[in-house]
C-alpha positions as CSV (number, residue, x, y, z in Angstrom):
1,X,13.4,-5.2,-15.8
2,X,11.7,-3.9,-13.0
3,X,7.4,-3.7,-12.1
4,X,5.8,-1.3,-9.8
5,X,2.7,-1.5,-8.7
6,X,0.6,1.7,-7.9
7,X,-2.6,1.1,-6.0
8,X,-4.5,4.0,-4.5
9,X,-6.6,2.9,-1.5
10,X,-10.1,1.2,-1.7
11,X,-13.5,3.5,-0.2
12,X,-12.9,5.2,3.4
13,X,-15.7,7.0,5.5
14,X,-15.8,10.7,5.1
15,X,-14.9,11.7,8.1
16,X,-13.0,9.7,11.1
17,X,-14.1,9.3,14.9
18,X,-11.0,12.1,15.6
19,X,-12.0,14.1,12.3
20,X,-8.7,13.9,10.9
21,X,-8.3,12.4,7.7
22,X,-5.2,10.3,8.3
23,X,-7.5,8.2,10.6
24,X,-10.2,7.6,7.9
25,X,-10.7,3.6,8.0
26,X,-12.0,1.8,4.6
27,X,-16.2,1.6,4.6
28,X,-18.1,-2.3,4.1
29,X,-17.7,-1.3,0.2
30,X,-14.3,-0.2,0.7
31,X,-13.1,-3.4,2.3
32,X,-15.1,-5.9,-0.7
33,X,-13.6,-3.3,-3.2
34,X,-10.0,-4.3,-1.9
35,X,-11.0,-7.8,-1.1
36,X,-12.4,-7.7,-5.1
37,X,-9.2,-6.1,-5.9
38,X,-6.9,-8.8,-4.1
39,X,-8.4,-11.6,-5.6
40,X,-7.7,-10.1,-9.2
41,X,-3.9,-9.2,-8.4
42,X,-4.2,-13.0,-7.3
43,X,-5.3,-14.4,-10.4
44,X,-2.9,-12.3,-12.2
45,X,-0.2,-14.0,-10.1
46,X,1.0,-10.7,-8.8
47,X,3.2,-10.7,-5.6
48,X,5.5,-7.9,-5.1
49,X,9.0,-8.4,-3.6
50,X,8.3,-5.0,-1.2
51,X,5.1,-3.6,-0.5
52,X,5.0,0.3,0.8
53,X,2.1,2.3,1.8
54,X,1.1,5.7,3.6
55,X,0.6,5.1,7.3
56,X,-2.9,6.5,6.6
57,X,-5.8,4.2,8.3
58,X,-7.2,3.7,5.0
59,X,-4.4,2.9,2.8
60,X,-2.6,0.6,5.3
61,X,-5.8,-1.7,5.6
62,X,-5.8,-1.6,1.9
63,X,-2.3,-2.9,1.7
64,X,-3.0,-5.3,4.6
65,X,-6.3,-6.4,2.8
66,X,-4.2,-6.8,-0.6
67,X,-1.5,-8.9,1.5
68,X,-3.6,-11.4,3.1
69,X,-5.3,-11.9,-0.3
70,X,-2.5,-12.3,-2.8
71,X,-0.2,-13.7,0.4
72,X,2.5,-11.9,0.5
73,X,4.6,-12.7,3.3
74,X,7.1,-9.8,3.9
75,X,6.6,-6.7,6.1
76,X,4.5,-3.5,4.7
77,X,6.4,-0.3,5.1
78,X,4.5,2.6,6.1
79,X,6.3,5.5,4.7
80,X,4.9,8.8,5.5
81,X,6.1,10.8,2.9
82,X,3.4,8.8,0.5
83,X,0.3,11.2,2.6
84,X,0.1,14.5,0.9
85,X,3.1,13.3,-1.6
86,X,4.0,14.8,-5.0
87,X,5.5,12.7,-8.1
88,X,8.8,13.9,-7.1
89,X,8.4,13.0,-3.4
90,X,7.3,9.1,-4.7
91,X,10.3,9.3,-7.3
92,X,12.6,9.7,-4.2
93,X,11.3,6.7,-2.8
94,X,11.1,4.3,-5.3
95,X,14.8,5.4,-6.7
96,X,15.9,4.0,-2.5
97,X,14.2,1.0,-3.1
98,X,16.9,-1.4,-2.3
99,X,18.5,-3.6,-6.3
100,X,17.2,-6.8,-5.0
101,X,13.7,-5.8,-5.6
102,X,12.5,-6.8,-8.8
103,X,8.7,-5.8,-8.0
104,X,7.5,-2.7,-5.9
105,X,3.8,-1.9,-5.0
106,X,2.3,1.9,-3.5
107,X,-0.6,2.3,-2.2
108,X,-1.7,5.6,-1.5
109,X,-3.5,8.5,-2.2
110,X,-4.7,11.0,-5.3
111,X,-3.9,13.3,-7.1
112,X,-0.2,12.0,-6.7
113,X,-0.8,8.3,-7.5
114,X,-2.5,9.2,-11.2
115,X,0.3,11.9,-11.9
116,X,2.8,9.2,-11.0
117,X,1.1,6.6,-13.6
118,X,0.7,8.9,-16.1
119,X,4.6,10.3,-15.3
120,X,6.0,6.8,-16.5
121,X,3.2,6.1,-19.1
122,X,3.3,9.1,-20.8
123,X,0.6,8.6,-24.1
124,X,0.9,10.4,-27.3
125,X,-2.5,11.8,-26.8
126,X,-4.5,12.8,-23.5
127,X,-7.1,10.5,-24.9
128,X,-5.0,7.7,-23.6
129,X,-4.1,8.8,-20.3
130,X,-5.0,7.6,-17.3
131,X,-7.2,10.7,-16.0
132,X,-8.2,9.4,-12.6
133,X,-6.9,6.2,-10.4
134,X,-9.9,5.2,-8.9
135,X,-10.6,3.9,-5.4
136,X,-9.0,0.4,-5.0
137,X,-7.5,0.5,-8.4
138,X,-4.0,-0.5,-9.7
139,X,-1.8,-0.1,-12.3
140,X,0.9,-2.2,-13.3
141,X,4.1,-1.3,-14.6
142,X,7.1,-2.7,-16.4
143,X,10.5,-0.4,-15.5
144,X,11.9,-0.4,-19.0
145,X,15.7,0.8,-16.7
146,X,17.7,-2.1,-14.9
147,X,17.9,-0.2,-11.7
148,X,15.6,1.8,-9.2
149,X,18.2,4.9,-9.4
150,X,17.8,4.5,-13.3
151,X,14.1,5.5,-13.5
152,X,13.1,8.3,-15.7
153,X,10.5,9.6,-17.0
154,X,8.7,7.6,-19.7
155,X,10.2,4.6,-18.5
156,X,7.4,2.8,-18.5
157,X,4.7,0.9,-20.0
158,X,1.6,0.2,-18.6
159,X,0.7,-4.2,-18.2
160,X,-2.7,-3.4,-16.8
161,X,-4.8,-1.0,-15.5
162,X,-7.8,-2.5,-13.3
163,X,-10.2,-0.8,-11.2
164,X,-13.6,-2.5,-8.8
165,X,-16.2,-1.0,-11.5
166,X,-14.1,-2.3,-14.6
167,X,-15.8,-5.5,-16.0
């Protein structure tokens, strides 16, 4: 069994010193949010083998906030093709994540993030799904295949599902 992590990064200012987008950095609330969000992945004793973000300001200080908190001491991959991604795109990626990885965490960016939840925890009813990944939140997963390459859809099924605003 396999877990993947999928985090979508915490609160960034709307608009960067360069006004581009890939340089938004995380606001005050964005950084407690991830700090907030750390400490729960903490108490849930969750530390992923391999961490991968988008080199986007604000979802590599989200990964490097969740890091420092839950101490993780390996090195945080920026992969590029997680800005602007699609499911298929992220599929790619996790399916070259090396076998000796038994736990994976993304942190990146909507609408790809929820579609990518939702594409390995398909529910019976829309009802159940996971309509929005919100700022700073995570899901955890349990691979149901053996292997990376393996994954499929519905392969899934969703641990938890936590969020800054969840109670």
């Amino acid at each position: 069994m396999k877990t993947i992590y999928i985090m979508r990064h915490a609160k960034a200012e709307d608009k960067s010193a360069t006004g581009m987008d890939f340089d938004r950095t995380l606001t005050e609330k964005g950084i407690s949010n991830a700090e907030k969000m750390g400490k729960r992945l903490a108490q849930r004793e969750v530390l992923p083998n391999l961490i991968i973000t988008s080199p986007a300001r604000r979802a590599l200080q989200t990964a490097q906030i969740i890091g420092k908190i839950i101490k993780y001491s390996g090195k945080i991959i920026q992969n590029e093709t997680i800005y602007n991604s699609t499911v298929p795109a992220l599929i790619d990626i996790i399916r070259n994540t090396g076998e000796g990885i038994q736990s994976l965490m993304l942190v990146g960016h909507n609408p790809s993030l929820t579609d990518l939840v939702n594409y390995f925890c398909p529910s019976a009813s829309d009802s159940h799904r996971i309509k929005n990944l919100p700022k700073a939140g995570i899901a955890g997963i349990e691979i149901s295949e053996d292997g990376w390459k393996n994954i499929m859809h519905r392969c899934g099924q969703l641990l938890f599902f936590d969020y800054p605003k969840k109670k």
